[in-house]
N, C-alpha and C positions, 0 to 999 in steps of 0.2 A: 730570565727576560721573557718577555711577551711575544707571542708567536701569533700572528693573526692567520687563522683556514678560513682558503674558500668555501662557499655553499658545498662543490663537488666533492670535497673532502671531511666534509662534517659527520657524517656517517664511521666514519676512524675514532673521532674522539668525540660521542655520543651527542655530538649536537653543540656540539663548544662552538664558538665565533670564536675566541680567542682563548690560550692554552700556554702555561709554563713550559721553558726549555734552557737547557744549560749545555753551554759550550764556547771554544773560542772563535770557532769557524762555522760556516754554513751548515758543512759537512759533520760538524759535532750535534749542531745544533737538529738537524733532519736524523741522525745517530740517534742522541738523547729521545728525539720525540718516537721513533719507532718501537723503541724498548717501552714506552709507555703505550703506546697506539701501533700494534704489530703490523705490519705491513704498509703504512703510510706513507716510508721512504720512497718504497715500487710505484706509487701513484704518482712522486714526484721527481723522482731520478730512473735516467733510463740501466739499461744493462753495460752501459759504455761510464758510469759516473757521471754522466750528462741533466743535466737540467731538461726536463721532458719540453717540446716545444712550445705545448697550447698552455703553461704553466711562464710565471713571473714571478722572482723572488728579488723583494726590496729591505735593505737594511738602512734604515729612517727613508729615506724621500730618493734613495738611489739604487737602481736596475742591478742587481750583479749577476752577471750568467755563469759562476766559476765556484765551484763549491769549497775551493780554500781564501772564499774570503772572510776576512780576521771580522770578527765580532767584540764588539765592549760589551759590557753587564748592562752599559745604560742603554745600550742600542734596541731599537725594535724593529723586529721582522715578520714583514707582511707575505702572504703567497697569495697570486692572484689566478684566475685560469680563466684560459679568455673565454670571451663569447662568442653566440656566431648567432646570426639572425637569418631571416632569409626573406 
């Protein structure tokens, strides 16, 4: 399935906007992508298995903040990281 990276996290996987990943859960799916892009998972789960705050992960059009939630093949997953202006 389709894995849409933030700008902040494009540097992991050379500049990709969007990226292959396999799994049935969030948790497989951030798994799968670190084994391809080392260290990637750390930029978006903290040391608690937590969804890092200033980060957003949507599976089609819906927020999930829990990383066993269940994935389809057809499903697509965006990560977002906020902004901040000033």
């Amino acid at each position: 399935m389709q894995v849409g990276i933030p700008p902040q996290l494009r540097d992991y996987t050379h500049a990709e906007a969007h990226v292959e990943a396999s799994g049935a859960t969030v948790a497989e799916i951030l798994a799968d992508l670190d084994r391809r892009f080392p260290g990637i998972r750390f930029r978006i789960v903290d040391e608690q298995d937590r969804i890092r705050p200033h980060l957003r992960i949507f599976v089609n059009e819906e927020q999930t903040r829990t990383l066993d939630a269940r994935i389809a093949t057809t499903d697509r997953i965006l990560i977002f990281g906020a902004l901040s202006g000033g």
